[in-house]
C-alpha positions in Angstrom: 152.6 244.6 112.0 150.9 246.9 114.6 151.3 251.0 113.0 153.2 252.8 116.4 150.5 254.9 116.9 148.2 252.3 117.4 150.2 250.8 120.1 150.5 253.6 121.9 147.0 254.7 121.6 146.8 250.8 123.1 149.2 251.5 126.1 148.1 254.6 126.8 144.8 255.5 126.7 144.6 258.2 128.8 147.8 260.0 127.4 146.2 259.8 124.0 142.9 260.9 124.8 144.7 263.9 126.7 146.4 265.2 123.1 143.5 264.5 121.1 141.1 266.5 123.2 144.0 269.2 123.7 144.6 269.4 119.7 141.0 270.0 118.9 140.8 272.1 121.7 143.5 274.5 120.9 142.5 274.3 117.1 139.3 275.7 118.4 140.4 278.0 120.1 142.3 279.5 117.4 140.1 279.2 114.7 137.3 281.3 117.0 139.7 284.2 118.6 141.0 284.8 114.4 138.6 287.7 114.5 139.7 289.4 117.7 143.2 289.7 117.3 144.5 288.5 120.7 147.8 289.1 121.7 150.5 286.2 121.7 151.0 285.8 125.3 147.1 285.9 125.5 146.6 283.2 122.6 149.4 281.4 124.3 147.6 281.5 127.7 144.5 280.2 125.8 146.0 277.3 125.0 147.7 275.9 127.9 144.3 276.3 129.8 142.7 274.8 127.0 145.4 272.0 127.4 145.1 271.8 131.6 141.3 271.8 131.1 141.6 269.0 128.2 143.7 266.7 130.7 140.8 267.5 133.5 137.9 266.1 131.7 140.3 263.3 130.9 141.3 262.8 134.5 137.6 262.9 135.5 136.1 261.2 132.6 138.2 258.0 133.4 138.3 258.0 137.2 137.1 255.2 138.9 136.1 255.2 142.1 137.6 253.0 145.0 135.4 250.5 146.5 135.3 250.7 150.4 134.2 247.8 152.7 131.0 249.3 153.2 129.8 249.4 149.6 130.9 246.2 148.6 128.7 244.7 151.1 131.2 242.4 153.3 130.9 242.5 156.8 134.0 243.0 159.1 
């Protein structure tokens, strides 16, 4: 029997790739500003772009291009 976690990870790579990254992000984020004091609206701003930037790199680290006509090397 398959663990859940693993079939999701399975399903969805993308998804789960997105939280990771945005959980070690944030935890980063957090650990470095405990010096600096920020505010909570500023620590909370922190992490949601920490979270839209996390779901970027995913976006752009699985995207694959489409193949046009022209590349593929078939003539019309």
């Amino acid at each position: 029997m398959i663990p859940i976690w693993r079939r999701f990870v399975a399903r969805h790579p993308g998804v789960s790739a997105w939280a990771l990254l945005s959980v070690a992000m944030v935890a980063v984020i957090v650990i470095t500003s405990l010096g600096a004091r920020p505010g909570a609206l500023q620590l909370l701003f922190l992490a949601l772009v920490g979270v839209l930037l996390s779901g970027t790199t995913v976006l752009l680290l699985r995207w694959e291009p489409e193949e046009s006509d022209e590349e593929s090397g078939s003539a019309a």
